[in-house]
Each structure stands twice: as structure tokens, then as C-alpha cells.
C-alpha positions in Angstrom: 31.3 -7.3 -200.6 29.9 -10.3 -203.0 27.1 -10.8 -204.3 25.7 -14.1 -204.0 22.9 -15.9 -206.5 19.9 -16.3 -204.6 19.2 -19.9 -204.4 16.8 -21.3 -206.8 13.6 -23.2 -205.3 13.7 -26.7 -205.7 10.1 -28.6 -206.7 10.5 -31.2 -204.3 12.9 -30.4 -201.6 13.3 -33.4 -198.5 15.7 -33.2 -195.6 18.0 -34.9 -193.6 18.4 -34.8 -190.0 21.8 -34.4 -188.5 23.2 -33.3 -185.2 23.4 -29.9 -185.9 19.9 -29.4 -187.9 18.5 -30.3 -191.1 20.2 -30.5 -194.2 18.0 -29.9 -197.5 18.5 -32.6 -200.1 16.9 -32.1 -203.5 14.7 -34.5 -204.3 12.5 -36.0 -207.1 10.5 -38.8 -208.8 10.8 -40.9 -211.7 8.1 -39.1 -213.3 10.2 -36.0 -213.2 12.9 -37.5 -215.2 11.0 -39.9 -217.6 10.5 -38.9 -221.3 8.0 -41.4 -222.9 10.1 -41.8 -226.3 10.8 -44.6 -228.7 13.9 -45.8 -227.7 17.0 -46.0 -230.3 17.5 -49.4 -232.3 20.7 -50.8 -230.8 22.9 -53.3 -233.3 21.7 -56.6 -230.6 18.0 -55.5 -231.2 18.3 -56.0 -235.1 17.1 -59.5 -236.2 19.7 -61.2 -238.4 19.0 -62.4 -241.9 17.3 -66.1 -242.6 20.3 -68.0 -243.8 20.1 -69.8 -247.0 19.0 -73.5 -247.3 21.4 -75.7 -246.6 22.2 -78.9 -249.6 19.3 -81.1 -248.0 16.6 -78.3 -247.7 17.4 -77.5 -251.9 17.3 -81.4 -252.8 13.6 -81.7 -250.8 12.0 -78.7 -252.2 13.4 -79.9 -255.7 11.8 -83.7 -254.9 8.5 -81.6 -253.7 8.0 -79.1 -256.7 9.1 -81.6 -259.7 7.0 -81.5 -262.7 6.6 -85.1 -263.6 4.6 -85.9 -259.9 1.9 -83.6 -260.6 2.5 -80.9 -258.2 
């Protein structure tokens, strides 16, 4: 004859009702499963680098820092 595993309890078992009885159905709650972790940097989540001024931005800040206005 086999032997068969006892059955392990469940924490929170439910049940469904069906024409010939109940049927068990494991059951539990998001708090079960939830780890509070920091969550992995993903490659969309990574802010990109400033790109540099453009021709007009250099001429301005030139214009703005030039040693002959006093500045």
C-alpha cells in the first residue's frame, strides 16, 4: 500500500460550494505576499543627461559674461 504525504495546513483556507460539497481553495491576502523592498532601477527610470547648449545658448552666455560690460 502507498503512503501518502499528509496534507499540509493552509493559513487561510476558503471554500467553494459545488453540487457535491465544498471544495477547499487556498487562499490569502496581499499582505501575505508583499515584501516592503526598494524596488530595482529599471533603464526608463534613469534620467538622461542635460544635453549641451545649442549655438544660440553659447553666443548669449558669451554676450552676458563679457569683460568689457562690467559683469
Amino acid at each position: 500500500m502507498s503512503q501518502t504525504k499528509p496534507r499540509r495546513p493552509e493559513h487561510n483556507a476558503g471554500a467553494f460550494l459545488s453540487p457535491v460539497g465544498t471544495i477547499p481553495a487556498p487562499m490569502s491576502t496581499l499582505s501575505d505576499e508583499y515584501r516592503d523592498e526598494p524596488a530595482e532601477p529599471r533603464d526608463s527610470d534613469r534620467v538622461p543627461e542635460p544635453e549641451p547648449p545649442g549655438l544660440v545658448r553659447r553666443i548669449i552666455e558669451r554676450l552676458e559674461h563679457h569683460p568689457e560690460r562690467g559683469h
